[in-house]
C-alpha positions in Angstrom: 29.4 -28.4 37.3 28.7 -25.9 34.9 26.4 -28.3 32.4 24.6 -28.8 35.5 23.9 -25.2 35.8 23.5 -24.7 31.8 20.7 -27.8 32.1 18.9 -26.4 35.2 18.7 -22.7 33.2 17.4 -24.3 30.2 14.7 -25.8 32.0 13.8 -22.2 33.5 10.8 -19.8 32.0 11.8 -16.5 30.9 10.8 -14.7 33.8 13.0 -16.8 36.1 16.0 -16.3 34.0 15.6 -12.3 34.6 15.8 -12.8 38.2 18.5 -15.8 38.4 21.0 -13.5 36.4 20.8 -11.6 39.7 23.0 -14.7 41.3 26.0 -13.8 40.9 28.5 -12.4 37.7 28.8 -15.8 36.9 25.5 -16.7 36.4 24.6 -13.4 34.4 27.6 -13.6 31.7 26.1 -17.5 31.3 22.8 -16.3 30.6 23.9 -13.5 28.2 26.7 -15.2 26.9 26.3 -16.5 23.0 26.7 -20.2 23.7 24.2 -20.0 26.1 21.3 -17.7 23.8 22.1 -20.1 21.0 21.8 -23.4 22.8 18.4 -22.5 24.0 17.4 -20.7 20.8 17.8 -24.2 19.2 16.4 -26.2 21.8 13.2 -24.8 23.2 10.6 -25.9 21.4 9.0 -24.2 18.7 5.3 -22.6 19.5 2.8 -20.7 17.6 4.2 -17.8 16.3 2.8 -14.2 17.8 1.9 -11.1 16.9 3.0 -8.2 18.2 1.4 -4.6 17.4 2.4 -1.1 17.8 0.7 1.5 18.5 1.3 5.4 17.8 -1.5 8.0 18.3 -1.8 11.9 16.9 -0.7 13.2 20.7 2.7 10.6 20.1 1.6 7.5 22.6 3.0 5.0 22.0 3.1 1.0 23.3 4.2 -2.4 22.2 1.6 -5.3 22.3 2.0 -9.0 22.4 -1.0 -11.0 20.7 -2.1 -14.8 20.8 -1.7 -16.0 17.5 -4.8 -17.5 16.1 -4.2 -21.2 15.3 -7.9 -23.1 14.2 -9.3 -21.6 10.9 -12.7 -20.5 12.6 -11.1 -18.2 15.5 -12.4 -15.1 14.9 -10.6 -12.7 17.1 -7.6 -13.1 19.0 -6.2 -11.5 22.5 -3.9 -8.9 23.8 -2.0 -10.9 26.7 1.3 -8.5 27.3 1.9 -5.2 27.0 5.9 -4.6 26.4 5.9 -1.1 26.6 9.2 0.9 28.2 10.1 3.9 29.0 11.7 5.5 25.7 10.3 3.5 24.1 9.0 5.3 20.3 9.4 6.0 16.7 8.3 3.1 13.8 8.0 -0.7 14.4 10.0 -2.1 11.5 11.0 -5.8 11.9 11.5 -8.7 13.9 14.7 -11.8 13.4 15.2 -14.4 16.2 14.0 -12.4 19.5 15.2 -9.5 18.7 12.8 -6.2 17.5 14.6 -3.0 15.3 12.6 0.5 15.7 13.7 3.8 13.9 13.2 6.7 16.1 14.3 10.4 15.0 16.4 8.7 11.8 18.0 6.0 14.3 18.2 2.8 14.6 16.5 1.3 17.7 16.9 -2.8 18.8 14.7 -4.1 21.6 15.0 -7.6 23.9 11.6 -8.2 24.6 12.6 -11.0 26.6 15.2 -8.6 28.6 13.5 -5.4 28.3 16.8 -4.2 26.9 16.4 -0.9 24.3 19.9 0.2 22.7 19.8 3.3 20.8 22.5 3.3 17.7 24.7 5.9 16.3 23.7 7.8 13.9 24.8 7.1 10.1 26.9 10.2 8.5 25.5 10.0 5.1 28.1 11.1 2.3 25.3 11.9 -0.2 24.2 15.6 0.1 20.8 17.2 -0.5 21.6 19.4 -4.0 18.6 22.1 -4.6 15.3 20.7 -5.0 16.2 17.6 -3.2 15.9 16.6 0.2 17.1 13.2 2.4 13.1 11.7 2.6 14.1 8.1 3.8 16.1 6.6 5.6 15.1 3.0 6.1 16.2 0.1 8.5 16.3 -3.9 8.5 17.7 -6.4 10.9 19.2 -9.9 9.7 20.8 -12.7 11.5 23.8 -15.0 9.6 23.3 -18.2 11.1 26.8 -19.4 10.6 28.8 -16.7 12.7 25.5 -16.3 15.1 25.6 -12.4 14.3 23.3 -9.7 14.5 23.4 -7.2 11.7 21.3 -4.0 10.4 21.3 -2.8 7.2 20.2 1.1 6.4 19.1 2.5 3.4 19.2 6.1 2.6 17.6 8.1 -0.4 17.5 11.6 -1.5 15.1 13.0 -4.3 13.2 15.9 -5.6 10.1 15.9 -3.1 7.1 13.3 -3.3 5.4 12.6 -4.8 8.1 12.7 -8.1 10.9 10.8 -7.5 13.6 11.9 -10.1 17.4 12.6 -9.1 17.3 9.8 -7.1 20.4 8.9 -5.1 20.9 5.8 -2.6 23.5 4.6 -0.7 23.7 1.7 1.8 25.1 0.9 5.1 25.9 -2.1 7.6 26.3 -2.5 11.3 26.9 -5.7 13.3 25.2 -5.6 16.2 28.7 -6.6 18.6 31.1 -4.7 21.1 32.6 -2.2 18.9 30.4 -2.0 16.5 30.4 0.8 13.9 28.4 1.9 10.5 30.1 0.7 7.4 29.3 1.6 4.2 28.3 -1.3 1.4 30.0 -1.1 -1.6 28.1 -0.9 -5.2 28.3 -2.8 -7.5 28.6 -2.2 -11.2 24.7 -3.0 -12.1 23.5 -1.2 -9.3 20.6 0.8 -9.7 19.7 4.3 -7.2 16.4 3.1 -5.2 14.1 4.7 -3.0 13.1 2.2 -0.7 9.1 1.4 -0.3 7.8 1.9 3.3 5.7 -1.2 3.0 7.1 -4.5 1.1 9.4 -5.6 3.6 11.0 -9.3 4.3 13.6 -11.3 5.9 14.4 -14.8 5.1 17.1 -16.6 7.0 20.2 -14.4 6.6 18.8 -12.6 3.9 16.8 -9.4 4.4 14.9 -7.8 1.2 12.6 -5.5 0.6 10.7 -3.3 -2.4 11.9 0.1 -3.9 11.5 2.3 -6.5 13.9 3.1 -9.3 11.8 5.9 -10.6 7.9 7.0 -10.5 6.1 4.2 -12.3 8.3 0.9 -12.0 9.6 -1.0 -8.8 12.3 -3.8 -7.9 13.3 -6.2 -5.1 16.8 -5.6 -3.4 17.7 -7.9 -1.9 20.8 -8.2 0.9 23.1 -10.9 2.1 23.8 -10.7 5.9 27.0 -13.1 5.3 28.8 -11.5 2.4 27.2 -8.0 2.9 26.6 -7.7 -1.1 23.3 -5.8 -2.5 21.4 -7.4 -6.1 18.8 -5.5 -7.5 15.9 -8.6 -9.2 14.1 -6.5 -12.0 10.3 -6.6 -11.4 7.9 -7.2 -14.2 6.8 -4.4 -16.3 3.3 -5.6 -16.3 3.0 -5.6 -12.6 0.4 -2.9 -12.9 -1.6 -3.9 -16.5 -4.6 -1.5 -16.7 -2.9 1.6 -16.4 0.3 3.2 -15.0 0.2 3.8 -11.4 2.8 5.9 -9.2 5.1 4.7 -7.2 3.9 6.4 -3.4 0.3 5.0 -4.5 1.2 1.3 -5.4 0.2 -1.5 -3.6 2.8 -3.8 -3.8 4.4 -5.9 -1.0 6.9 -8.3 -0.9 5.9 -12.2 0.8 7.2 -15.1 0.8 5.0 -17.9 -1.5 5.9 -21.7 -1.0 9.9 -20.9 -0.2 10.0 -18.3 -3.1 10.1 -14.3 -3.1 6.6 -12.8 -4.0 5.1 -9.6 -4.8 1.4 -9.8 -3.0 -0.1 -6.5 -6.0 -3.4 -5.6 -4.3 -3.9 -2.1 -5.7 -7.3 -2.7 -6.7 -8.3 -5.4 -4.0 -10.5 -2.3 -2.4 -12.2 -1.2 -5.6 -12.6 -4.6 -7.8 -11.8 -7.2 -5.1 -8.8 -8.6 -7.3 -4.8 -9.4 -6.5 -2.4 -10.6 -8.8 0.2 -12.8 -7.2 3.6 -12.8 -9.1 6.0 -15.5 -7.8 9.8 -15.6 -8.9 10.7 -19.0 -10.3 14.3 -19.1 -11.2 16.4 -15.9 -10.0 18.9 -16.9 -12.1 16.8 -16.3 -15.1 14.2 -13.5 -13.9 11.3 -15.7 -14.7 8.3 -15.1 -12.7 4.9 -15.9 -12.9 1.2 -14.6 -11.9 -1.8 -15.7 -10.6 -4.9 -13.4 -10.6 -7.0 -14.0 -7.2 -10.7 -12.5 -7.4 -12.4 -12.4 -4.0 -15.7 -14.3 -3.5 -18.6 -12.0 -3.8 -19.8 -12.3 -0.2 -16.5 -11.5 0.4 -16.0 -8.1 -0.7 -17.5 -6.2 1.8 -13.9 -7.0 3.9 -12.0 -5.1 1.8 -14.1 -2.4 0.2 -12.7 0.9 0.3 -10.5 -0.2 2.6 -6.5 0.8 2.1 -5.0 -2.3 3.3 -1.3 -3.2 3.6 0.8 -6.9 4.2 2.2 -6.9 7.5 3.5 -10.7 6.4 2.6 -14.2 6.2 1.8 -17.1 8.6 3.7 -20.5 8.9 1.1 -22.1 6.5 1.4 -19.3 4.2 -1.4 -17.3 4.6 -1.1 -13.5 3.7 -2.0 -11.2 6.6 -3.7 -7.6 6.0 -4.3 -4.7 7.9 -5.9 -1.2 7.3 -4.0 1.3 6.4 -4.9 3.9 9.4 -7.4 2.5 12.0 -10.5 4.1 12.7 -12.7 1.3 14.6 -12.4 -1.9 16.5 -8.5 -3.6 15.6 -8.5 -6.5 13.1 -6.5 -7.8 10.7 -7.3 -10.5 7.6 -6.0 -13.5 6.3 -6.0 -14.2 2.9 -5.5 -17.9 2.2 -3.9 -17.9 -1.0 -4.4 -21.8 -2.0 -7.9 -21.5 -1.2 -8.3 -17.8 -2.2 -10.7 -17.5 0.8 -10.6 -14.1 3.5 -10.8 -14.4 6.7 -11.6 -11.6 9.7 -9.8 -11.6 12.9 -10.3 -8.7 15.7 -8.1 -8.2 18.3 -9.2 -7.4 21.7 -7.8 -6.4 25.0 -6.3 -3.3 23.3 -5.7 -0.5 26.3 -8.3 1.6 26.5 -6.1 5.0 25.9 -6.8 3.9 22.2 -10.8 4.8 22.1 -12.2 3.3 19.1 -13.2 6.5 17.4 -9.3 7.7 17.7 -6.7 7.6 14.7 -3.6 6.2 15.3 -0.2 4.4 13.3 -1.2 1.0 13.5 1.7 -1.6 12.7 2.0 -5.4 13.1 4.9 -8.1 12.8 5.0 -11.6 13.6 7.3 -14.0 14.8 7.9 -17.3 16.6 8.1 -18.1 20.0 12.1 -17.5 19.9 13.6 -15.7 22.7 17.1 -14.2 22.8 19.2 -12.7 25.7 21.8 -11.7 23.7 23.0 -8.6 25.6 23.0 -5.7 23.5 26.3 -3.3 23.5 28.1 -1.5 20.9 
């Protein structure tokens, strides 16, 4: 009787689901339960991926938007078609792993169902690194991974403490874990021998199966990957090369450098002087084992350039066929976004419309974007 009902629920849309949990207590532990997420997490079939913005103006509005993902080559704008806004809803959009969406709101870790419209709120970490004088706590950062084998939800928080920006000397970091389960507390990663005290960059971010990495900064002038293992919950710094930034030294907080994912293999996307010379260098790592990387310098087309001139752009990730996708910094106009083919080393526009008109055009406002698939999870969320 009951793979009757599991096959009937599977067949349902979203929508449905919310209301047919409303059965009985039977038929809402199904649709919550783990078995029942991951069954349909690994059967529904796989759509175009979608993007979803945030929004954050100077009076603190703030809403969540779901975007059509542009699938020919020669679409040209693309559509706002949900708006997933709640009530509490705030702070910074970070990432996105299978369905579920993290957020970091007043130095807390935020996770939000889209598909339930369920926000949970975490504890706050008790760091055990204090502020000495002429230092202060200036990030505390947050990342969501998934470890396939045990089906299990985990964040990972960074926190760093520093003399003020924009020097970054008497750097100290520590790390901690939380899995995202009944019970679930903050527990703090142990470091290893080689490790090296980080502040973590706001912008290079990624997360790759049950891995979640991201860019930081050991000191001023030089950066490195760290990279996380959901499973094992162990930390690796990957050196960077030191000739990242060739012409001259650049600082840290002014850097453009984010981390992508390139044909299966960690990236670093450096466009620090895509606005001003319309040129990236692309720096790929080929054997982690041995640190070996190499680079590819991209120079836009001329009739090209006018997309990125004087423009702060930043990655907000790639597409499914690899494809880099840019945004501006702080947006002033009508949304868009680029992408950048890297094979093909050809830009491409893309506005997005439908925005809410709260957001007049000639308005500043945080602007972030993340993509994912069309996965849905009803994992219910408790602690």
């Amino acid at each position: 009787m009951q793979d009757l009902v599991l096959e009937i629920l599977m067949r349902l849309p979203t929508k449905s689901l919310m209301v047919y949990k409303c059965v009985s207590k039977h038929w809402s532990s199904l649709i919550f339960s783990r078995y029942f997420c991951k069954l349909l997490f690994t059967t529904v079939i796989r759509q175009q991926p979608r993007l979803y913005m945030c929004l954050r103006d100077q009076d603190g509005h703030r809403i969540l938007l779901s975007i059509s993902s542009p699938s020919p080559d020669n679409t040209c704008y693309v559509v706002v078609d949900q708006d997933l806004s709640i009530p509490g809803m705030g702070g910074y959009f970070l990432n996105i792993v299978r369905g579920l969406m993290c957020f970091s709101l007043h130095k807390k870790a935020c996770i939000y169902n889209p598909s339930t419209k369920q926000l949970l709120t975490l504890p706050a970490i008790k760091s055990d690194i204090v502020a000495q004088q002429g230092q202060k706590k200036h990030l505390t950062r947050y990342y969501i991974g998934h470890d396939p084998v045990s089906d299990q939800y985990k964040l990972v928080c960074t926190v760093a403490i520093s003399s003020p920006l924009p020097r970054l000397a008497n750097l100290k970091s520590e790390h901690w874990v939380f899995a995202l389960e009944a019970g679930g507390s903050w527990k703090k990663v142990v470091q290893l021998e080689n490790y090296r005290h980080h502040a973590p960059s706001p912008l290079g971010r990624s997360t790759s199966g049950s891995v979640v990495r991201y860019m930081a900064w050991p000191d001023n002038y030089n950066c490195v990957v760290v990279s996380f293992d959901i499973r094992s919950e162990q930390l690796t710094i990957i050196p960077v090369p030191g000739e990242i930034s060739p012409h001259e030294p650049v600082p840290a907080v002014t850097m453009r450098a984010d981390l992508i994912e390139y044909g299966g293999k960690i990236a670093i996307f450096y466009h620090t002087y895509l606005k001003d010379k319309g040129s990236a260098d692309l720096w790929v790592l080929e054997d982690i084992g041995k640190n070996e990387w190499s680079k590819k310098t991209l120079v836009l087309q001329p009739c090209q350039r006018h997309l990125v001139k004087d423009i702060e752009l930043i990655v907000k990730g790639t597409t499914q066929d690899g494809k880099v996708i840019l945004a501006p910094l702080e947006m002033h106009s009508r949304f868009y976004i680029l992408y950048y083919d890297l094979q093909s080393n050809d830009l491409r526009k893309v506005e997005i419309k439908g925005v809410p008109r709260l957001w007049p055009t000639h308005k500043e406002c945080y602007f972030d974007l993340n993509s994912m698939d069309e996965s849905e999870s009803f994992i219910y969320l408790e602690t």
